[in-house]
C-alpha positions in Angstrom: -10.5 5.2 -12.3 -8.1 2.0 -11.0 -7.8 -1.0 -13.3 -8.4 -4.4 -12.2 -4.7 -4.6 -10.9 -4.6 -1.4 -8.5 -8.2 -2.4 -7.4 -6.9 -5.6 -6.4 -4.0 -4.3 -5.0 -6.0 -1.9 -3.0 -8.3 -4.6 -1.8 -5.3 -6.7 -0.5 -3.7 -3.4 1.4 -7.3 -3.0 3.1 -7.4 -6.4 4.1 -3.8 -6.7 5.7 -4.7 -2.8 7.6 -7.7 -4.8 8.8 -5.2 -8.0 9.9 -3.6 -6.1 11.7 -5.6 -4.0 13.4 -7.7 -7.1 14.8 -5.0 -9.3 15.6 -1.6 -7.4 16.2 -1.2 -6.6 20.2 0.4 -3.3 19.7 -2.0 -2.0 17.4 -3.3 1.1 17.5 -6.7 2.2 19.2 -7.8 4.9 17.0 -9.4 3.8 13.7 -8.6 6.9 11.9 -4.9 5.6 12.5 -5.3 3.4 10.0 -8.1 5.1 7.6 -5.7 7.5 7.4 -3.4 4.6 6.2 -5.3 3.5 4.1 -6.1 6.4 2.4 -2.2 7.0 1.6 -2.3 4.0 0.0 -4.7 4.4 -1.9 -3.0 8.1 -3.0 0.3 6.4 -3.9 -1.1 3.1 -6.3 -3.4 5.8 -7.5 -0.3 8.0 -8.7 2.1 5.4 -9.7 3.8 5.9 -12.8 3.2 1.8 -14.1 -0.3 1.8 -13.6 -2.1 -1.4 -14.8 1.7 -2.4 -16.0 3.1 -2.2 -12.4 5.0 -5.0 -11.0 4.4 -6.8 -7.7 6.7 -4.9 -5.2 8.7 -8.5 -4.5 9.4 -9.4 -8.0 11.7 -5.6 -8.7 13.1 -2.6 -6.5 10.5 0.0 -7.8 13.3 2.9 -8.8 10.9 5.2 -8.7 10.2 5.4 -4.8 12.7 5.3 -2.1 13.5 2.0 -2.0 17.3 2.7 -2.9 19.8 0.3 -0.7 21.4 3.7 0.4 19.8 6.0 2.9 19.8 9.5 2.5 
């Protein structure tokens, strides 16, 4: 069960799919597309190691995920 953080973070990520979908010219025709992104979403704040603790992605470089300054 999501707390009231990753629902809301969830909510936000459906919203901006949904942005972008209606107003972005190069978006994609096919709605699974972006169910299918959504649904990844969903899967990682589901599995992410701060839960309820975790900080907005802007405020720290998660070092949990890939977001390393060095690519592999």
């Amino acid at each position: 069960m999501s707390g009231k953080r990753i629902s809301r973070e969830k909510l936000t990520i459906k919203k901006m799919i949904d942005l972008y979908q209606a107003k972005c010219p190069q978006a994609s025709a096919e709605p699974e597309h972006y169910e299918a992104l959504f649904v990844y979403a969903q899967k990682r704040l589901d599995k992410c190691v701060f839960g309820e603790e975790k900080p907005p992605v802007s405020s720290v470089r998660c070092t949990v995920t890939s977001q390393q300054s060095v690519k592999r």
